[in-house]
N, C-alpha and C positions, 0 to 999 in steps of 0.2 A: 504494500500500500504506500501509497504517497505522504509524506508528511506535511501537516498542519500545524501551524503555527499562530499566536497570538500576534500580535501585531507590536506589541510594549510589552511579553514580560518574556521571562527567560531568557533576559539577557547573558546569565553564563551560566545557568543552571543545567543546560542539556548540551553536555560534550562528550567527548569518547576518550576522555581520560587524555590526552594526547596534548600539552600544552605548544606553544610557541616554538618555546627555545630544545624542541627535539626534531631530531631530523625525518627527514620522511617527505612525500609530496602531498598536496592538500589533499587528495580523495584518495581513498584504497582503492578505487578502482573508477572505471569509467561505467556511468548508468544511466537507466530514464526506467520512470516512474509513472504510474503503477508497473510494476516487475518484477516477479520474484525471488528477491531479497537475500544474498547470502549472509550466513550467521553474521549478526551483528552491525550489517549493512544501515538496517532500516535504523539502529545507533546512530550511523554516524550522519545519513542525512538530516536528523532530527536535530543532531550538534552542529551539523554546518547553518541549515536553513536557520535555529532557533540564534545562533549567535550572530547571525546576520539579521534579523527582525529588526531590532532597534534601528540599528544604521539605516537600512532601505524605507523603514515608516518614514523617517526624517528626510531622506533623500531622491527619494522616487517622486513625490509630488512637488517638489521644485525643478524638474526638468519639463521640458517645454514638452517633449511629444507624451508625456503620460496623461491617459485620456480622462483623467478621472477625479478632476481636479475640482476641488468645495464639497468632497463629500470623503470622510475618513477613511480608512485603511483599515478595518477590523480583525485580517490574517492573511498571512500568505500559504501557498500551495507550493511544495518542490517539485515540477514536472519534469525535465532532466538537470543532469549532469554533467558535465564533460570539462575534464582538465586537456586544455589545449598543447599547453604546455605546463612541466611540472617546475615548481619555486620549492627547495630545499634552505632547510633556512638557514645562513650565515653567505648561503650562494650571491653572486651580485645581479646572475638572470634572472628577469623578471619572471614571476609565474602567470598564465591565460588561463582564469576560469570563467566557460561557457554557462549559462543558467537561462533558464524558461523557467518563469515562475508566476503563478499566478495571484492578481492583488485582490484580496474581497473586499468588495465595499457596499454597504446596503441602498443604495441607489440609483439608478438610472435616469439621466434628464428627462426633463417633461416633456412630451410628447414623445416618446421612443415607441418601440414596439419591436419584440419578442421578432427574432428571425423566422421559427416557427409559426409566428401568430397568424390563423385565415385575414385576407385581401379586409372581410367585413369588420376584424377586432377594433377595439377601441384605442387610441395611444397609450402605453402604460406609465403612470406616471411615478410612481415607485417600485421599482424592479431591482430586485440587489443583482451584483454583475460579479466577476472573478474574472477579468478582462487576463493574457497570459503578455508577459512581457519578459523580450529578449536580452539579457545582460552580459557584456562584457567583460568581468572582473579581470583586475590587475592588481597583480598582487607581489611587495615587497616588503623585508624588514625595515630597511632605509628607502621614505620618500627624496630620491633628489628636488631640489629645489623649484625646476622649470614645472613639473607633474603635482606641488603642491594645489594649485586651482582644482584638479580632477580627485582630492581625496574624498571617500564616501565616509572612513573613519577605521578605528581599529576595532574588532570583534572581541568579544568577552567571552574566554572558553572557545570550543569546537574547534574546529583544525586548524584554522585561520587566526587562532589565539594570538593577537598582541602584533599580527602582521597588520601592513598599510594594508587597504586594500582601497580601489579606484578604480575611474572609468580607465577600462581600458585601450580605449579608441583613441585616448588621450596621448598614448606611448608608442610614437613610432617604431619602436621595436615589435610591441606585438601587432601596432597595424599590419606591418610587416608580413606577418605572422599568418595574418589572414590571405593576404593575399598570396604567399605559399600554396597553401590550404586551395586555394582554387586552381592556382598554374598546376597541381598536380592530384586529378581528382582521387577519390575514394571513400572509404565512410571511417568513422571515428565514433563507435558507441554511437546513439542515434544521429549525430550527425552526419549527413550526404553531400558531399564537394561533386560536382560536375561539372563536365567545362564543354562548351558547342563543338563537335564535330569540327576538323580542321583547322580552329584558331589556335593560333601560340602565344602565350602570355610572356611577355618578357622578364627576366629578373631582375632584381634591384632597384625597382620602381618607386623612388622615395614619397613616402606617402604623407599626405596633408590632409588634418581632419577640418572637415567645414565648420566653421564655427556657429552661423546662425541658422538654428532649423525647426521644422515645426512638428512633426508626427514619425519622420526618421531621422538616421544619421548618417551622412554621406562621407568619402575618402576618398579625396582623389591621388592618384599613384603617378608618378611623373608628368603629368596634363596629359596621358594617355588614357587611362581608364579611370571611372568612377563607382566607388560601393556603395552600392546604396544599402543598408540595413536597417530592417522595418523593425521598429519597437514592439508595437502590438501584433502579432502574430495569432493566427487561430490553423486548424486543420483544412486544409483546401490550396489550388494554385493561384497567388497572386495573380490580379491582370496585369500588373508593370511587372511579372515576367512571363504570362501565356501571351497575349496581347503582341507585344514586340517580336516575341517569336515567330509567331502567328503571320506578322507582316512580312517579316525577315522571308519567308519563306514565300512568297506571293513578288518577290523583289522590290517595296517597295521602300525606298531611298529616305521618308521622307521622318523617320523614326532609328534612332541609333538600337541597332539588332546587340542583346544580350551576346558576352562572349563567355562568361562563367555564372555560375550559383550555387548556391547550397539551400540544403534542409533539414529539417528534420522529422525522422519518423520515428514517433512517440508510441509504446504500446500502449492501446486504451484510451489516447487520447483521441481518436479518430481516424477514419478509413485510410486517409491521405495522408500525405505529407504536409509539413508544415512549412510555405514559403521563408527562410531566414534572410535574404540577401541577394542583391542582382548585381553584378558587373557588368558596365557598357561603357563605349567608348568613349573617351569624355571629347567637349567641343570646345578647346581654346579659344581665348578671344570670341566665342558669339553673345548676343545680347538679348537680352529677353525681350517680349514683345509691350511687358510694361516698361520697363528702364529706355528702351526706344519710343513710346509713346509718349514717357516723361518729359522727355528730350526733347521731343517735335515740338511740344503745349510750351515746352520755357521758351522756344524762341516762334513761338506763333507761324510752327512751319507744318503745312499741308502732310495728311496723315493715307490719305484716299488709297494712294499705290500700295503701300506697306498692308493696309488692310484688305485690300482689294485680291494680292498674292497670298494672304494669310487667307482667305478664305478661298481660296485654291485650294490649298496646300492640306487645309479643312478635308473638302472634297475628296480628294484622292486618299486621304487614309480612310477615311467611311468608306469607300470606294472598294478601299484592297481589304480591308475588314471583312465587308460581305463576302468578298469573295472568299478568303479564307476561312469561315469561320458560316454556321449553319445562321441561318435566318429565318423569322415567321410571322406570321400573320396577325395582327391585330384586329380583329374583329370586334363584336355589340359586346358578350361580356369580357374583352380585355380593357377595353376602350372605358367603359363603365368603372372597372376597379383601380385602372388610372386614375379616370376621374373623382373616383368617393378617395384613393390613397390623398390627392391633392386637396381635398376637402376637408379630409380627418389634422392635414399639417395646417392647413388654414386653422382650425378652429384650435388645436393646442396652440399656435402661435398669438392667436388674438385673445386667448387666456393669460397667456402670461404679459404681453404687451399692447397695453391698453388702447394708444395711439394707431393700434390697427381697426379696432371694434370697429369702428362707424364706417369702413368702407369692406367691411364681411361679408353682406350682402351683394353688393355689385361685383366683388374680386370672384365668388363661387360662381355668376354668370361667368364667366371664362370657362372653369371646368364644364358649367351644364351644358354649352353649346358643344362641347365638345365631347361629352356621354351621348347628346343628341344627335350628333351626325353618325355616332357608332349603332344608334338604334334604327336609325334612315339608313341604313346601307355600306357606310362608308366604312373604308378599311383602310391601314396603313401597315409598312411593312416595318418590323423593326429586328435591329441586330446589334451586334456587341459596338459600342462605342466608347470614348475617351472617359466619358464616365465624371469628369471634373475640369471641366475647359473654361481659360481664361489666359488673358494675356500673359500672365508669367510661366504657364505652362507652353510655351513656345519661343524657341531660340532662332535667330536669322545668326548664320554659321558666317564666319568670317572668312571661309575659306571663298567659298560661292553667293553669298548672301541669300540662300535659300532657306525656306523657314523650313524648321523643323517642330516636330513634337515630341514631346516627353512627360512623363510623370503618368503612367497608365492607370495606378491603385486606383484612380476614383475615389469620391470622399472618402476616408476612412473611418468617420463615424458611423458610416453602413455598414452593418454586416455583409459578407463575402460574399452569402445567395444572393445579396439583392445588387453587388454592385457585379455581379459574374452574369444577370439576367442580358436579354437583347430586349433594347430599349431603342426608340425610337430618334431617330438621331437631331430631330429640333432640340433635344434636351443637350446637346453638346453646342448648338449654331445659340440656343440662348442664354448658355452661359458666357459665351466668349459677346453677345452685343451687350449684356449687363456691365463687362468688365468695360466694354466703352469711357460709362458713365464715372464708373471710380476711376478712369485716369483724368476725365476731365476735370472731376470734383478734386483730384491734388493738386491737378493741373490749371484749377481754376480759369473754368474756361466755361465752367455751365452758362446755357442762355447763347453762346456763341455760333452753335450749329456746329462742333467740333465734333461731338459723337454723334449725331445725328448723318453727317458725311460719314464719317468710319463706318459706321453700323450698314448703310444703304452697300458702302464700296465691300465689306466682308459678304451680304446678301450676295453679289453682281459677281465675285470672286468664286465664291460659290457655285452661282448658275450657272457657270460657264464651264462644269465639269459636270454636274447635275443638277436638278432640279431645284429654283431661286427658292428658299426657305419661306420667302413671303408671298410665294404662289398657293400654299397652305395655313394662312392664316389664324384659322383658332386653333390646329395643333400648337403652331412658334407663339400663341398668345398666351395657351394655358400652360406651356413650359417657362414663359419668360416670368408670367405669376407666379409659378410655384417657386422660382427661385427670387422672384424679390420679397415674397415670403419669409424663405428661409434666410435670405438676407436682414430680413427687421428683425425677426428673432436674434440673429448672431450680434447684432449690434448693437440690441437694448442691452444680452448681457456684459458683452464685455468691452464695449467701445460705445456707451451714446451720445459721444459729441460725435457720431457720425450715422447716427440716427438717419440725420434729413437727407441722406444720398436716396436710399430706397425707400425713404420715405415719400421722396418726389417721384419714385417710379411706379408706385402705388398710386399713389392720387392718377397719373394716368392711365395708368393699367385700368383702374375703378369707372374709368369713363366710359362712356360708350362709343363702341370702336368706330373710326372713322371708314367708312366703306364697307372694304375688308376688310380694315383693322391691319394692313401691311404696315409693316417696321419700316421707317426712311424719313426721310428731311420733315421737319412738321409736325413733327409726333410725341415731341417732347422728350428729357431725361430718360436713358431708360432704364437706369438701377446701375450696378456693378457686381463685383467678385464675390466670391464665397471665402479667400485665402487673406488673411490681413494684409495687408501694404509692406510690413517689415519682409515677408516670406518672400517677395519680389526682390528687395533688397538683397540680402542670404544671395538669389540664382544670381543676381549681375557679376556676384564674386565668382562664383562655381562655376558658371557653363553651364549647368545640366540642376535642372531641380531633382530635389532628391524625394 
């Protein structure tokens, strides 16, 4: 069985007899959990996970991608194990301890809803969660001086007794480390290194960790490749690395194709494999399509073209999606559970944030027009898309100046069924015209017609590979609502001095549509991003969002 732990107590009360200053490597052996237990085994995980409690309650919610923040830590879970490499102590090599562990906490934000839960449930508004999170340990007796920022603290009892221990990701030696682990595949106790059929990974690739991030952690290795290593992990395959693959293999250019990864397979923690980590090529020198947006607004320079090849570029990866990857039909009742899904987030959102109330009514005309054409006959096709589109998730390369895409995960606040569905792809064409409006609102440019050009020239960029997004009008309307939605929720809580960006896209959203109701010149603000403004900042540095 796996061990439980309290969250604050047994600080050094459960060890395996084995203090500090004796020789040995941290784990007697390499494991994952639940698995049955050699004598003594299920000891030592209890000493390692209980003398690490304290430290990780204290320092797991101060890091930016822990999903679980304003609601306490009640226990952790040891789901595996693995010494990457082993730290003896008086030695000067660092030791790599790999860990999956899960946080409990008795809550879930308001409006959620259970992956399992039927299309009709209601949003759960207290749900306890044990989200499982990816750790790195580094572990020395002596912190050098430059590694003191990454210390998490020194353990009390269990094998770890009186050693540093710290992010790992921090120590270019064991970055190092990792990237071994992939130039030369194979498995290590649950963990699985593989690397793509015919790439060669170079060695001695000095690695540099990204400092600003939001939900993972990225490495870049000589400006050649980038690791991206996802925090929150569950059972199943990432789309930032099915997705990529997916394209890679249909030849299309327009997405940097995965060259290594790893995983892991946990017994009993689920059928699959667990996504840990992608490597792909990293892109020197290119710029995101926020940091070039920004840029245009400071010196009041025409955005048309840039937008206009970005919704190209759009295109053709939906394009080679479908082709790669199965497709289906939307039909009366898919179209319907669309629609009450978009309904059910309307209504938790306008619970919690009051300044939405008074336009509730007119925003669910969007969804009902578009339940209603599902019931009249109408059908649309949908399939796997980007899942989380917005200008920072698009690089123009320096080499070519061709835009590229990246960051496939999709929100990560959604569970993996729902961000693994095929989904109709105005949900990607209305995130990226939302992001318009947040650059114009930094760029202070609203009222100018700046995103109102952007927005029409990504529509025309678009058409000219497939079908103009604003020739389907209440699909791109009740997509563009449900994400300025989700937009006023994200910004009552934790930004409302930027409330009034999607606040002004609601107001016209709530209006009644002009014609058709098509997106372009005249139409007013039309919301922004789903990713904070700092997260754009982080990719200008990196190349490649993580």
């Amino acid at each position: 069985m796996s061990d439980a732990a309290p969250s604050r107590r047994g600080t050094g009360r459960r060890d395996t007899g084995r203090k500090g200053g004796a020789p040995g490597p941290l784990l007697s052996s390499v494991r994952a959990a639940p698995a049955a237990h050699a004598p003594g085994q299920e000891a030592a995980d209890a000493g390692l996970l209980g003398s690490l409690v304290p430290l990780l309650s204290e320092w797991l919610p101060r890091q930016r991608w822990f999903a679980g923040k304003g609601r306490p830590i009640t226990g952790f879970t040891l789901v595996a194990a693995t010494e990457l490499l082993p730290h003896h102590s008086g030695a000067t090599v660092p030791g790599l301890l790999h860990l999956l562990v899960r946080a409990q906490q008795p809550g879930a934000p308001a409006g959620s809803r259970p992956a399992d839960a039927p299309a009709s449930a209601a949003p759960v508004l207290h749900a306890g969660t044990d989200d499982c999170y990816q750790l790195l340990l580094g572990v020395q007796d002596v912190l050098p001086p430059h590694l003191a920022p990454a210390l998490i603290g020194r353990p009390v009892g269990g094998p770890l007794h009186g050693r540093a221990v710290y992010e790992g990701l921090a120590d270019p030696r064991l970055a190092s480390l990792l990237l071994e682990r992939l130039r030369l595949p194979g498995r290590l106790g649950p963990l699985r290194f593989s690397r793509e059929e015919g790439v060669m990974i170079g060695a001695g690739l000095a690695p540099r960790l990204i400092g600003a991030e939001q939900s993972n952690s990225s490495i870049v290795y000589g400006e050649t490749y980038i690791l991206k290593l996802f925090r929150r992990v569950c059972p199943g395959t990432n789309p930032d690395l099915e997705l990529p693959r997916a394209l890679a293999g249909t030849g299309c250019a327009r997405v940097p194709a995965p060259a290594a990864w790893f995983e892991a397979v946990v017994p009993g923690a689920g059928t699959e494999p667990m996504t840990l980590g992608v490597l792909q090529p990293y892109l020197p020198g290119s710029a995101d399509g926020w940091q070039l947006a920004l840029s245009a607004l400071a010196v009041r320079a025409d955005f048309t073209a840039s937008a206009r090849a970005l919704g190209h570029a759009t295109a053709e990866v939906h394009g080679a999606l479908a082709e790669a990857l199965p497709t289906v039909v939307l039909r009366r009742p898919q179209l319907e559970n669309l629609a009450a899904a978009m309904g059910r987030r309307l209504d938790a959102a306008a619970e919690a944030v009051p300044a939405l109330r008074p336009y509730r009514a007119a925003l669910r005309g969007a969804y009902d027009d578009l339940a209603a054409l599902g019931r009249a006959g109408r059908t649309w096709r949908a399939q796997r898309i980007h899942g989380d589109l917005h200008l920072g998730q698009a690089l123009r390369t320096a080499e070519d100046g061709r835009w590229a895409l990246i960051d496939f995960e999709g929100e990560p606040a959604r569970p993996l069924a729902e961000r693994s569905r095929p989904q109709p792809t105005a949900r990607d064409v209305a995130g990226m015209l939302r992001s318009f409006d947040y650059a114009a609102a930094v760029g202070r440019a609203g009222g100018t017609g700046w995103s109102e050009r952007a927005r029409a020239a990504f529509c025309e960029g678009y058409g000219s590979v497939h079908g103009d997004p604003r020739e389907e009008p209440q699909l791109l309307r009740a997509h563009e609502t449900d994400k300025a939605v989700y937009e006023v929720l994200y910004e009552a809580r934790h930004r409302p001095d930027w409330l009034p960006v999607p606040m002004a896209a609601i107001r016209r959203l709530a209006e009644p549509p002009p014609g058709a109701g098509a997106p372009g010149p005249g139409t007013g603000p039309p919301g922004g991003r789903t990713a904070p403004p700092e997260e754009h900042a982080a990719r200008a540095e990196r190349g490649q969002a993580p």
